[in-house]
Every structure is written in C-alpha cells, then in structure tokens.
Backbone of each chain as ProteinMPNN parsed JSONL, in Angstrom:
{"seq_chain_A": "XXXXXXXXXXXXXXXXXXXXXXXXXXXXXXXXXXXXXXXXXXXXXXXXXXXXXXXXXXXXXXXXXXXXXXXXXXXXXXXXXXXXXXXXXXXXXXXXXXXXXXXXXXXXXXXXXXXXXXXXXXXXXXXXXXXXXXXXXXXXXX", "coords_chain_A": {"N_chain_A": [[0.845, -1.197, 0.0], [0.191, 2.255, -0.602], [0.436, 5.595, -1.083], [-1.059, 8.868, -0.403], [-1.156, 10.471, 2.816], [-2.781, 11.353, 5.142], [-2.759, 13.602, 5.964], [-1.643, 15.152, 3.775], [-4.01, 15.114, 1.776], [-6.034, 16.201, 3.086], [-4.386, 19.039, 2.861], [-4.653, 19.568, 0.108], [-7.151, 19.664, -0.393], [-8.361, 21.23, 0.608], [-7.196, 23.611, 0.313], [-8.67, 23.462, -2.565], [-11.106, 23.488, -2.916], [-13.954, 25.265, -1.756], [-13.428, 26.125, 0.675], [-12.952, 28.126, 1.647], [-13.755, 31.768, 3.602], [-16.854, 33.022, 2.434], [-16.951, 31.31, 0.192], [-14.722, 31.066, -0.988], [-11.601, 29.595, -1.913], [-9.967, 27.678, 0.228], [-7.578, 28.215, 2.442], [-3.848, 27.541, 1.943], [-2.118, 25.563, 3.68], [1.333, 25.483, 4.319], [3.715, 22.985, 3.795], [6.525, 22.689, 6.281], [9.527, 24.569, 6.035], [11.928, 23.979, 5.942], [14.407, 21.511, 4.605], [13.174, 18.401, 3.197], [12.673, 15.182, 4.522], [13.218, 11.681, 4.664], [12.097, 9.09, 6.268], [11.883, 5.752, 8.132], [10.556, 2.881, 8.37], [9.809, -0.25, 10.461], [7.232, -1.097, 10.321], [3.904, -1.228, 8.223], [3.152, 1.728, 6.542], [0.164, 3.767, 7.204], [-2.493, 5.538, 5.188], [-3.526, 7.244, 7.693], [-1.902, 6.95, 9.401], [1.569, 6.644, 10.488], [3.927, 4.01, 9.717], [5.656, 2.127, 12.405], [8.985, 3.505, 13.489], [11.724, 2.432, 12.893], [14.462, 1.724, 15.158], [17.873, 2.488, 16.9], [21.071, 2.888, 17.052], [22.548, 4.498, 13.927], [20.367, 5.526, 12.861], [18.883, 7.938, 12.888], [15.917, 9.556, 15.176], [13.038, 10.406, 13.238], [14.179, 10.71, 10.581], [16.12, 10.61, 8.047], [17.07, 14.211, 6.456], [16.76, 15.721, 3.207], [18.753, 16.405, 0.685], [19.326, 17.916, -1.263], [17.368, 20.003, -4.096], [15.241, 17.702, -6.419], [14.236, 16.793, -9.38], [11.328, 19.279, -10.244], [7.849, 18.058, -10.96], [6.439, 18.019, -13.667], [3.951, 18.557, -16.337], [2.776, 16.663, -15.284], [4.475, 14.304, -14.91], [5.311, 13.558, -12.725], [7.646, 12.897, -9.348], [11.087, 11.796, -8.909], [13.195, 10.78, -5.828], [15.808, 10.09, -3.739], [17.978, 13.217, -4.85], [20.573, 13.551, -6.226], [22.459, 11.991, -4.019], [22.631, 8.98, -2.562], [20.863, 8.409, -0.633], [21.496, 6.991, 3.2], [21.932, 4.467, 5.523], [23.86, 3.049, 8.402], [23.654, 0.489, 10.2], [24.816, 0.069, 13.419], [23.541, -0.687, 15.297], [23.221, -2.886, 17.006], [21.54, -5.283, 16.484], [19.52, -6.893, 14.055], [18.181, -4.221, 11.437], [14.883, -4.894, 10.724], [13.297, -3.401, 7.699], [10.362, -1.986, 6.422], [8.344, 0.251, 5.311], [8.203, 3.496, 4.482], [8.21, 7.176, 4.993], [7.553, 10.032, 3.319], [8.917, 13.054, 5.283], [7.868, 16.919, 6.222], [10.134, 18.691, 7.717], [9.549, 18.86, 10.371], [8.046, 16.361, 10.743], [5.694, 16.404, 9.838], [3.493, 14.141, 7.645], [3.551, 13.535, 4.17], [3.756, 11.87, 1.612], [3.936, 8.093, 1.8], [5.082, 4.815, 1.556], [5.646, 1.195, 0.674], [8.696, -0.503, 0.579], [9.918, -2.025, -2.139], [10.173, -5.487, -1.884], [10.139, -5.748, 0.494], [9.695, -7.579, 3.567], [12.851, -5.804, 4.744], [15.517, -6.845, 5.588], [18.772, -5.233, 7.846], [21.459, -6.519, 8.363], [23.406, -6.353, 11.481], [25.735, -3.868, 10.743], [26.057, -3.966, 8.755], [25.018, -1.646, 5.607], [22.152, 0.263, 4.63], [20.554, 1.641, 1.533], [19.366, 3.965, 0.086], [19.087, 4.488, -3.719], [19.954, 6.958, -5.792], [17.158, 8.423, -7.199], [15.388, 6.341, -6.43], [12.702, 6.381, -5.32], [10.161, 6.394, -6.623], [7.42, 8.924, -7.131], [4.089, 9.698, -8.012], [0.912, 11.209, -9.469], [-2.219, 10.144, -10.626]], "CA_chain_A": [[0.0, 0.0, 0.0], [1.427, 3.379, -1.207], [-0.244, 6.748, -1.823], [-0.526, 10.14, 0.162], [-1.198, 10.946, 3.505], [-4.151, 12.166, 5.195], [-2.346, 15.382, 6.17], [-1.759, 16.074, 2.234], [-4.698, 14.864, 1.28], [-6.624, 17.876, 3.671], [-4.312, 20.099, 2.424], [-4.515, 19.971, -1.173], [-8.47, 19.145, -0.287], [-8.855, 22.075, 1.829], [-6.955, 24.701, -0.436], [-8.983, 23.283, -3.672], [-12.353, 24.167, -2.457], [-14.518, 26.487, -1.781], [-13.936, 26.123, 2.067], [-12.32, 29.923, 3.104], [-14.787, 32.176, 3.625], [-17.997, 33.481, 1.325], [-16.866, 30.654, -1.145], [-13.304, 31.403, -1.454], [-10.659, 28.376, -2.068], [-9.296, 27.313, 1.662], [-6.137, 28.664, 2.753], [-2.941, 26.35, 1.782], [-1.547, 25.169, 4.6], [2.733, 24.625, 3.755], [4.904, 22.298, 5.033], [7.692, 23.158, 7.181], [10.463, 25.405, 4.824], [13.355, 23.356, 5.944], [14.845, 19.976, 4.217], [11.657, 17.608, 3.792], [12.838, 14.053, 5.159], [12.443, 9.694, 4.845], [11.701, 8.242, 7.622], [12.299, 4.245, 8.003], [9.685, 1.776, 9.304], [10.122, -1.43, 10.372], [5.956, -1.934, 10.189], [3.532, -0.212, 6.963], [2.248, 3.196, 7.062], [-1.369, 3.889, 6.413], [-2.769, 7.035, 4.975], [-3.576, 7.739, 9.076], [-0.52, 6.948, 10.561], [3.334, 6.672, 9.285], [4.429, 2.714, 10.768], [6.623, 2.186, 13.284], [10.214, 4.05, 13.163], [13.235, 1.609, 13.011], [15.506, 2.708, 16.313], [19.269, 2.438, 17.238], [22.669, 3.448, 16.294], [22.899, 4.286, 13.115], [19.648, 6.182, 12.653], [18.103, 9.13, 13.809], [14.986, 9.466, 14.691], [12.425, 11.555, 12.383], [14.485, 10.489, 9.572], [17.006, 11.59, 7.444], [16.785, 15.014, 5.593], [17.256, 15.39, 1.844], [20.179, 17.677, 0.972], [19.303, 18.551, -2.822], [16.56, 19.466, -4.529], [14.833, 16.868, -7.141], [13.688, 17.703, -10.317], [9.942, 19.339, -10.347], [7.248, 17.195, -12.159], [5.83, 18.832, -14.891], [3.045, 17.739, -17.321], [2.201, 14.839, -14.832], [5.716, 13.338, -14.891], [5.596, 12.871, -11.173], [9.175, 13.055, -9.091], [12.058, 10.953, -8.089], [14.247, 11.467, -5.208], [16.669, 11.023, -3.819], [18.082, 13.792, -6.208], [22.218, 13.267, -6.599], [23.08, 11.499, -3.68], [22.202, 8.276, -2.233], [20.539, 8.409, 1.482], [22.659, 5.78, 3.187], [21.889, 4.349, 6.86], [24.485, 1.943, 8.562], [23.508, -0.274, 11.271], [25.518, -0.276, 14.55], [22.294, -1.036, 16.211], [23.433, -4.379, 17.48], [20.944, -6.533, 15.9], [19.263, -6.399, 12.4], [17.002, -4.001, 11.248], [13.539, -5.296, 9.294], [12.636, -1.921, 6.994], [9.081, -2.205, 5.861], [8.184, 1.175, 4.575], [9.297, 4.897, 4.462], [7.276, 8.137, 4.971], [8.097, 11.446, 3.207], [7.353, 14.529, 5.694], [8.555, 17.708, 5.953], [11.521, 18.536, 8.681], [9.01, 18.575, 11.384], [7.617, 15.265, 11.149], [4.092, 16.18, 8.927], [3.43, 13.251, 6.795], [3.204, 13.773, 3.197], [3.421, 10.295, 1.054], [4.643, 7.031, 1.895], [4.823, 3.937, 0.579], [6.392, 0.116, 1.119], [9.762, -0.66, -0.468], [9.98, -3.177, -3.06], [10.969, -6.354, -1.746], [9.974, -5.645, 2.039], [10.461, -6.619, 4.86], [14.513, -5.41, 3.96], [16.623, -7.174, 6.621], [19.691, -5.096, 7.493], [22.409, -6.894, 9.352], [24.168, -5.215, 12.366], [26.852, -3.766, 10.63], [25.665, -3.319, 7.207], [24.113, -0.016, 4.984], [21.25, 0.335, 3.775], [20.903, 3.223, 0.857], [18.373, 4.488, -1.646], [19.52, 4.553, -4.544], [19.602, 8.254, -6.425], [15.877, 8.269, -7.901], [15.063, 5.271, -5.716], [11.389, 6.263, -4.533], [9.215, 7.473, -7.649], [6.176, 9.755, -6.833], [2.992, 10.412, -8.909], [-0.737, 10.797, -8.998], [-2.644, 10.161, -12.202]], "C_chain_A": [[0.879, 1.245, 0.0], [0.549, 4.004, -1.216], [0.132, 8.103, -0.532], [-1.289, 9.912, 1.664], [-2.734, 11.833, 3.933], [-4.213, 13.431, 5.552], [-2.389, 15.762, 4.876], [-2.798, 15.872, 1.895], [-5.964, 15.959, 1.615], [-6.184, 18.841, 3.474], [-4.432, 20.458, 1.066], [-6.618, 19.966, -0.915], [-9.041, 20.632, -0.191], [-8.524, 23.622, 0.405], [-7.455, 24.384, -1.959], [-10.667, 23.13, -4.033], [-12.734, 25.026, -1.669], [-14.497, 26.36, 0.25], [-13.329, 27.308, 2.488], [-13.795, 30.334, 3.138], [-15.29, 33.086, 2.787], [-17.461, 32.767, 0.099], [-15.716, 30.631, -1.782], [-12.338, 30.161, -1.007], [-10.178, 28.891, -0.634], [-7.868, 27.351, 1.577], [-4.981, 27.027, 2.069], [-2.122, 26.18, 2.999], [0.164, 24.627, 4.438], [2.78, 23.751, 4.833], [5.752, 23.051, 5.596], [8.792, 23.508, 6.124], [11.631, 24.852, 4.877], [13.229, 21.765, 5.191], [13.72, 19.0, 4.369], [12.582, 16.379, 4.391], [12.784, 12.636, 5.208], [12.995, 9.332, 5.966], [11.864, 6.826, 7.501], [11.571, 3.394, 8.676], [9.615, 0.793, 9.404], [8.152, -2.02, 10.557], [5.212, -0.652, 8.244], [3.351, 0.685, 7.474], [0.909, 3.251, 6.382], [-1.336, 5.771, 5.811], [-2.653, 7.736, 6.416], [-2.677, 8.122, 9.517], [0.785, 6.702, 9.793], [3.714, 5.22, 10.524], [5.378, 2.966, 11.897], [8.252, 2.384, 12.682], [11.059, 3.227, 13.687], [13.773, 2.87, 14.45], [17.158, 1.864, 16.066], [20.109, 3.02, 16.57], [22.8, 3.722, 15.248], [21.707, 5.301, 12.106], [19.112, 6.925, 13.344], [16.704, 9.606, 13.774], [14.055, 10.419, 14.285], [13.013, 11.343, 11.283], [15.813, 11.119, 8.803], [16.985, 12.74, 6.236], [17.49, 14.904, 3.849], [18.371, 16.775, 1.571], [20.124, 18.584, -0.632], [17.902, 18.383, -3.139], [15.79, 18.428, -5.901], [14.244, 17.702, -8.047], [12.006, 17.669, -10.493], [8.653, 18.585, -11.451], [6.87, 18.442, -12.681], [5.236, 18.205, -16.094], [2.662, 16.472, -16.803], [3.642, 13.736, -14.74], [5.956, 13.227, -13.514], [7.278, 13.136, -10.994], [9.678, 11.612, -8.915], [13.012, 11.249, -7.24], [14.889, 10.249, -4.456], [17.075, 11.367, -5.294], [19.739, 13.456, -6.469], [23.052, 12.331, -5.691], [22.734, 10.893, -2.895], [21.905, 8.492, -0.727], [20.932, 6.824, 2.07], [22.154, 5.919, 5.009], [22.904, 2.957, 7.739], [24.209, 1.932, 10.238], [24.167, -0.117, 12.17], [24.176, -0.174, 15.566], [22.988, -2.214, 17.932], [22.384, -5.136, 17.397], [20.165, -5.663, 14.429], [18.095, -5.671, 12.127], [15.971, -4.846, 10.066], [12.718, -3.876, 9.212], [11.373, -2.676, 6.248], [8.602, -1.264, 4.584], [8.537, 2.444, 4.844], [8.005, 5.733, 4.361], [8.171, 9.519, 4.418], [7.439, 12.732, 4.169], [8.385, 15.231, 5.662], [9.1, 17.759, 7.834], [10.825, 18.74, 9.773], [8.194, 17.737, 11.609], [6.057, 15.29, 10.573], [4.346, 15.346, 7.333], [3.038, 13.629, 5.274], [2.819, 12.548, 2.281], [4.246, 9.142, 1.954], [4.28, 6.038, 0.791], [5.562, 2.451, 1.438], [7.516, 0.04, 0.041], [9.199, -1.624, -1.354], [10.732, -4.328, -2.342], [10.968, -6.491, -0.17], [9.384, -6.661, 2.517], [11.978, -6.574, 3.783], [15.082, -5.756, 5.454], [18.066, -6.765, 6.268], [20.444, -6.052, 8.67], [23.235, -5.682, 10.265], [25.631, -4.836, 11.273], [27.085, -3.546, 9.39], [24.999, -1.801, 6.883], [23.226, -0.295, 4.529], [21.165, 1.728, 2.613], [19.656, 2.89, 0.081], [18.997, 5.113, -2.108], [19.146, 6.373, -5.096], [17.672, 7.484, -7.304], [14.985, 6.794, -7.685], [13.756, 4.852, -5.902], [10.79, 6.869, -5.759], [7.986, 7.759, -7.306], [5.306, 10.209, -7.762], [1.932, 10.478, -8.193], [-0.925, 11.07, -10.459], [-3.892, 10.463, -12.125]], "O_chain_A": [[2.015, 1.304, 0.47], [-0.504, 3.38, -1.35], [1.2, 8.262, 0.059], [-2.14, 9.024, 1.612], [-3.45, 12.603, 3.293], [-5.164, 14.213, 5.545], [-3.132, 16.711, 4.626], [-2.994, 16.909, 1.261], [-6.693, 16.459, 0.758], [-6.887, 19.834, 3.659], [-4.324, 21.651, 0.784], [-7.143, 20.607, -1.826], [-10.002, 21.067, -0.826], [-9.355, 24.326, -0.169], [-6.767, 24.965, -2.799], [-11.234, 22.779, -5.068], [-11.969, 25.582, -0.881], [-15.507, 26.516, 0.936], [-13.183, 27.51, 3.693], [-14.769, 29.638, 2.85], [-14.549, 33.944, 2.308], [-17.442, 33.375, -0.971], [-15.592, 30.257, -2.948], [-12.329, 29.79, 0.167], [-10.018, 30.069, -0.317], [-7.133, 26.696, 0.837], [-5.351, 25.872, 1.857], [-1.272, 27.065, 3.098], [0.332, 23.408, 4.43], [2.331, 23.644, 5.974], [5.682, 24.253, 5.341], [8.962, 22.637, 5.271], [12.455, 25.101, 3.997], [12.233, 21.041, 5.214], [13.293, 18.738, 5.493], [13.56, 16.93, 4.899], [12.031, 12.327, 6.13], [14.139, 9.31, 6.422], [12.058, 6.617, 6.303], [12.032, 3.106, 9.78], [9.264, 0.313, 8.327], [7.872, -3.177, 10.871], [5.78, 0.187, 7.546], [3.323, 0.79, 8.7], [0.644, 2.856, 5.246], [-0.571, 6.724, 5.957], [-1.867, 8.677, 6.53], [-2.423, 9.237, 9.973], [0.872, 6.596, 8.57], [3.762, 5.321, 11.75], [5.774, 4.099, 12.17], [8.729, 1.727, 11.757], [11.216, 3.211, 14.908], [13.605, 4.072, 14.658], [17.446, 0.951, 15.293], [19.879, 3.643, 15.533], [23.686, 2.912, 14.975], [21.971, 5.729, 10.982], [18.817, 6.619, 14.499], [16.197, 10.009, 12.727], [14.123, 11.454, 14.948], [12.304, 11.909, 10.451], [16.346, 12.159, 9.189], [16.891, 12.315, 5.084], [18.425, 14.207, 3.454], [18.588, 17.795, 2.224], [20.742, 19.598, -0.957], [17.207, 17.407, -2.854], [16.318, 19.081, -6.802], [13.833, 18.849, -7.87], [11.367, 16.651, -10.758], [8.733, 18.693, -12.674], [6.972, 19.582, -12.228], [5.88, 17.429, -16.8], [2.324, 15.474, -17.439], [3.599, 12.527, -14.514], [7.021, 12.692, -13.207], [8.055, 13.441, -11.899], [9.014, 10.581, -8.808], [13.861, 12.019, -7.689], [14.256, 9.219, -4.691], [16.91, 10.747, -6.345], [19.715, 12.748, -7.477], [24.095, 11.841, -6.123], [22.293, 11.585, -1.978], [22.734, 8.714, 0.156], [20.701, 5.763, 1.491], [22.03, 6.967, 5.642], [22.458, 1.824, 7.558], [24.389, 2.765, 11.125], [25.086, -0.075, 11.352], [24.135, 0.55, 16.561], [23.073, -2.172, 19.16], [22.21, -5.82, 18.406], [20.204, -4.515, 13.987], [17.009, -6.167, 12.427], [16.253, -5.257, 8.94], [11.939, -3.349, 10.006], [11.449, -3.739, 5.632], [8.473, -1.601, 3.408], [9.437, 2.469, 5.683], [6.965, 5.315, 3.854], [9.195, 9.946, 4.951], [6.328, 13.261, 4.119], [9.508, 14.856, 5.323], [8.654, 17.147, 8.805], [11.683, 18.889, 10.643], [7.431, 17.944, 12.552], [5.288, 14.357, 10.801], [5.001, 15.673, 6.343], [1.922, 14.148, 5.251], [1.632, 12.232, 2.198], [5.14, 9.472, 2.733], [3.638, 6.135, -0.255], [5.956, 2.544, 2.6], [7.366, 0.413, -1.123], [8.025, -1.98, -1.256], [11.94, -4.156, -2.182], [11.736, -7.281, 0.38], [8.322, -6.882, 1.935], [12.181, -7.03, 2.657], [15.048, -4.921, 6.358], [18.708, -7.193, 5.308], [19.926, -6.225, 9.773], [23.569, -4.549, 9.92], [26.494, -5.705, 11.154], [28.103, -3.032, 8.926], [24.58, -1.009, 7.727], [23.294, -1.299, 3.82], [21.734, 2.774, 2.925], [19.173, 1.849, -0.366], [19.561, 6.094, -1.625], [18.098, 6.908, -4.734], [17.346, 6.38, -7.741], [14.187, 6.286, -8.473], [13.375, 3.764, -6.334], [11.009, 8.077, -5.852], [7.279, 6.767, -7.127], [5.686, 11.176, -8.423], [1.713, 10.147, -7.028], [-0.288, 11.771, -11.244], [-4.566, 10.569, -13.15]]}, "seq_chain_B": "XXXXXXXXXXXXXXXXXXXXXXXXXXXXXXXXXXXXXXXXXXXXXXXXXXX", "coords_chain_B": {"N_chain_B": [[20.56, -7.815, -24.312], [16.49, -7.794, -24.588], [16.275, -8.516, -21.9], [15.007, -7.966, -18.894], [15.31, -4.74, -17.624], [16.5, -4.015, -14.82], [16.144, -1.122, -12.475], [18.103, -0.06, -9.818], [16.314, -0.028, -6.377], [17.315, 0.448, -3.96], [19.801, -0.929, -1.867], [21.74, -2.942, 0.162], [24.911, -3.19, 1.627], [27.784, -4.925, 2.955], [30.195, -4.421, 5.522], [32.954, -3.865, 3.834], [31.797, -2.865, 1.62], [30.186, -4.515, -0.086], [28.158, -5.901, -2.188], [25.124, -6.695, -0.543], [22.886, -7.187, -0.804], [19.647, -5.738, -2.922], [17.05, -4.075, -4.302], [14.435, -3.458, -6.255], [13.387, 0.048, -8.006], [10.979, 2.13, -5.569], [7.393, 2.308, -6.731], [5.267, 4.717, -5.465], [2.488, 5.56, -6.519], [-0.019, 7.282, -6.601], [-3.738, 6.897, -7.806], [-5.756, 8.851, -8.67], [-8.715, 9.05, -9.341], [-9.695, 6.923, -8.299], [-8.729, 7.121, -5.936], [-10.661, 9.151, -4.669], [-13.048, 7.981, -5.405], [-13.202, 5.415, -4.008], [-12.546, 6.943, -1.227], [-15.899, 8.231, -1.705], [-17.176, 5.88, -1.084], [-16.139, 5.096, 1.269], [-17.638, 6.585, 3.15], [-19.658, 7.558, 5.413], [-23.02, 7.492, 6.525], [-26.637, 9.091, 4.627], [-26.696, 10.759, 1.803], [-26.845, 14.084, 1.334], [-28.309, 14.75, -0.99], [-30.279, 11.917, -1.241], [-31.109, 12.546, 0.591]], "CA_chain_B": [[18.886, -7.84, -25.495], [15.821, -8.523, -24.433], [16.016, -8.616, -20.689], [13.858, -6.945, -18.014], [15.778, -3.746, -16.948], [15.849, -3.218, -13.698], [16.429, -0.095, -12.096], [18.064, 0.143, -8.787], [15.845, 0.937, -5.946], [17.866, 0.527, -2.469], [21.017, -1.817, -1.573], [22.389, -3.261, 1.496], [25.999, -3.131, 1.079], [28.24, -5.176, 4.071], [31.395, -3.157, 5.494], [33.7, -3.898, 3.129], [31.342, -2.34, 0.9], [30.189, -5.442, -1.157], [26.091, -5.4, -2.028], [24.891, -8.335, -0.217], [20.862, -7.387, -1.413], [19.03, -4.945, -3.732], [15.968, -4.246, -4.828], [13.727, -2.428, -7.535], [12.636, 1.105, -7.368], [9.779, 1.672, -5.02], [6.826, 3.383, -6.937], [4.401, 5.574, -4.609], [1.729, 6.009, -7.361], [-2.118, 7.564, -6.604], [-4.588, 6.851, -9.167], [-6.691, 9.89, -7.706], [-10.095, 8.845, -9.478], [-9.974, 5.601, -7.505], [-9.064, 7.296, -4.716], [-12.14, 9.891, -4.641], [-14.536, 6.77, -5.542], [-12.755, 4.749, -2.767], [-13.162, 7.564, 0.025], [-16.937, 8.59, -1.208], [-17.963, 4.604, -0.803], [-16.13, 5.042, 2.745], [-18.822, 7.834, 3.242], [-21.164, 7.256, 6.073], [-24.536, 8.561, 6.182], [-27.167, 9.114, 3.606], [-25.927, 11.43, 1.247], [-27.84, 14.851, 1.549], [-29.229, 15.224, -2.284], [-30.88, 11.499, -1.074], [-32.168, 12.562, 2.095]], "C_chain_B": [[17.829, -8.577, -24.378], [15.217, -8.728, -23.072], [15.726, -7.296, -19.978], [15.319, -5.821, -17.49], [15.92, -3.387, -15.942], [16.502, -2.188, -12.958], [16.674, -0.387, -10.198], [17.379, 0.613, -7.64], [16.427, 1.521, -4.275], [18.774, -0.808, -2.686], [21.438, -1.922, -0.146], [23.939, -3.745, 0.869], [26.829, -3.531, 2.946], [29.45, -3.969, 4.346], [32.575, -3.218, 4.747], [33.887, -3.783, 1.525], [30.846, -3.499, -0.271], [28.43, -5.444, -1.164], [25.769, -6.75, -1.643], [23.276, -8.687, -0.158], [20.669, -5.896, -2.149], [17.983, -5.42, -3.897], [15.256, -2.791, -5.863], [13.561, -0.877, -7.124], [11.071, 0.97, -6.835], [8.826, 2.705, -5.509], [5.771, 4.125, -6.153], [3.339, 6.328, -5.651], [0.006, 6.701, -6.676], [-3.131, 7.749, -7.782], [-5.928, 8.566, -7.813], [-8.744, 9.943, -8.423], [-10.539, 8.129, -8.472], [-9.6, 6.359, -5.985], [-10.505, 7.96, -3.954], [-13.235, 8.721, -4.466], [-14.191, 6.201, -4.34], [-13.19, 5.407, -1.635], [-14.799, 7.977, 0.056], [-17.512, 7.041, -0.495], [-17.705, 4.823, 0.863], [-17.115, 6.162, 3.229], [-19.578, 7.111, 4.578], [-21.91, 8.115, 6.119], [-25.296, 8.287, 5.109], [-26.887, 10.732, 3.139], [-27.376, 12.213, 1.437], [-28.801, 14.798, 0.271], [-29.823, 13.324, -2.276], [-31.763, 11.704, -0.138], [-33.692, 13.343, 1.938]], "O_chain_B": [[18.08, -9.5, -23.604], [14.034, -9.026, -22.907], [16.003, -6.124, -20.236], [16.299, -6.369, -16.984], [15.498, -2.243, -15.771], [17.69, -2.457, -12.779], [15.789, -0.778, -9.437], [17.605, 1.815, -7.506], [16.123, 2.536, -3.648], [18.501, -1.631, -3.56], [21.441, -0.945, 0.603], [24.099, -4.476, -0.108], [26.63, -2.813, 3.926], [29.628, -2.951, 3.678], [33.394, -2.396, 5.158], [34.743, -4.059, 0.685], [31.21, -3.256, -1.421], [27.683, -5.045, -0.271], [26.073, -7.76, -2.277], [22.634, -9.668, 0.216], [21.486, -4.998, -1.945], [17.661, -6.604, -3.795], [15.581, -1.614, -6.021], [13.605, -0.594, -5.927], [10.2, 0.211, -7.26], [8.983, 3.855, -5.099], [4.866, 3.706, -6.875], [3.303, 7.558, -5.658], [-0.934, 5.944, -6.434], [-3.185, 8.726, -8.528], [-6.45, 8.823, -6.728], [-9.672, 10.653, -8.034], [-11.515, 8.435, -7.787], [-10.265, 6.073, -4.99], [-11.177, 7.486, -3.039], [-14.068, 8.623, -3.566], [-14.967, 6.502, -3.433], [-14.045, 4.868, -0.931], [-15.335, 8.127, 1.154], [-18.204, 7.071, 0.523], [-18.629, 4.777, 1.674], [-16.681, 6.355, 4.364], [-20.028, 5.974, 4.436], [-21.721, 9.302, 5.857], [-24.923, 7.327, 4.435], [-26.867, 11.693, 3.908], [-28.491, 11.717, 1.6], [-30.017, 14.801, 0.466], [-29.904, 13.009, -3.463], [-32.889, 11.224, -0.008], [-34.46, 13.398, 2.899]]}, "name": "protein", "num_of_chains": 2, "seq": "XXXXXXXXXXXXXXXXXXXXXXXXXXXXXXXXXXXXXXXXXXXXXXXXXXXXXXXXXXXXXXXXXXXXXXXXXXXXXXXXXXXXXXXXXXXXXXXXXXXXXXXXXXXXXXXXXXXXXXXXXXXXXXXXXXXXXXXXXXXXXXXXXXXXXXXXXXXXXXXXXXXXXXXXXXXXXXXXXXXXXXXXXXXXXXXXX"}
C-alpha cells in the first residue's frame, strides 16, 4: 500500500475548495520550509498513521533530511528522489534491522506520502548499509 | 537484449562495501479517481441530495 497521507490529502483538499470564507478556495496550509525528510519503518504506514520508526545506532529518529533538490514534475511526470546522492543508513544497532516502509514529511515530522519498499520486509544486518539509490522512490498521482 | 531492466531501488551493502541485497525502485503512485470513488464509498450517512 502506497499513496498520500491524510495530512496532504486535507491540504490539497482544503486549499482546492470552496472552504475559506464566502466561497473562497481554503487557505494552503505549507509544510515546514526546511529539508523535507524519509523516515524508516520497520511496520507499513497507512494514509492515518506513518508505521513504526526503526531505532538504534545508526539512525536518527524523524528520519534523514534530503540535501538537494529533485527535479519538479511537470506535465504529470511525477518526481524521483533522492536527487544526486544516495541516502545511506548503517547499522551499529546491534541486531538487524527489518525496513518495511518509508514516509516522506517535511523537517518537522508532517506526513506527506509514503509507501512500502519493493521487496519488504529489507533485513539489514548489524553492521551493514542500507541506501536508496539516487531516484530510488518514484512519486505520482494520475 | 531482451532482458527486463531493472532499475536500482535501495542496496544493502556489508562493510567492506560489497552489495549483499538490492531491490527495484519503489513506486508511490495515486490513481486519484480511484481514490475519490474509494473515500466517497467510505462515506457514512445518507448522502444529503438522497435525504
């Protein structure tokens, strides 16, 4: 299960009808202006909720920020990020993580999409990396 | 020739840097018709223009 968030889903909702006031499109609500973020879950995330956040050594929690930005869709071409340089997490937990799925929010922890990897659960060993790949996670809506 | 392409989507790589798993990219698609139809069915109530 993959798609958006029930925080984006009220804000694009909210600012795309007539809910301000006397009939006027509803305020847009941003995200947070700093570095948006993936997060790492060792259960799924629903639209509701973002799964449970992998812990120990090696990760921090809330996720790790993105450092470049990705190139803007346009004409419906949806994104991919990471944008140049792989997001990389290495274990010194002391035992193995199981990654499920990942949440994009912005640098204060408001959920935007998630999704499940490919190939999940993703068992890391203590002592191994995990990385997404440049253009890893692809993002649309059709 | 011929064979499926696949595009990197994440790697586990041990410490001596060797890839000891991969997998595809992960797509995060929303069909947003199906979603709309999906959330009115979750609807409760009787819809006002029945009531």
């Amino acid at each position: 299960m993959a798609g958006m968030s029930n925080t984006l889903i009220d804000k694009i909702v909210n600012a795309t009808t007539p809910t301000g006031a006397a009939g006027i499109p509803g305020t847009y609500t941003a995200y947070s202006a700093s570095a948006m973020k993936v997060r790492l879950n060792s259960t799924a995330s629903s639209a509701a909720s973002a799964g449970t956040e992998i812990t120990g050594t090696g990760y921090t929690a809330g996720g790790t920020a993105l450092a470049n930005a990705i190139t803007a869709s346009s004409g419906g071409t949806g994104v991919t990020l990471p944008a140049t340089t792989a997001l990389s997490w290495t274990n010194t937990s002391g035992g193995a993580w199981s990654i499920v799925s990942f949440d994009l929010t912005d640098n204060a922890g408001a959920r935007a999409w998630f999704g499940n990897f490919n190939g999940q659960p993703i068992s890391v060993a203590n002592g191994n990396t995990f990385q997404i790949a440049v253009a890893g996670i692809s993002i649309n809506a059709a | 020739m011929g064979e499926k392409e696949i595009q990197l989507g994440w790697q586990i790589t041990d410490p001596e840097g060797n890839v000891v798993d991969s997998g595809e990219v992960t797509v995060v698609e929303i069909d947003v018709l199906e979603e709309i139809t999906q959330r009115l069915a979750e609807t409760k109530g009787v819809p006002q223009w029945q009531a």
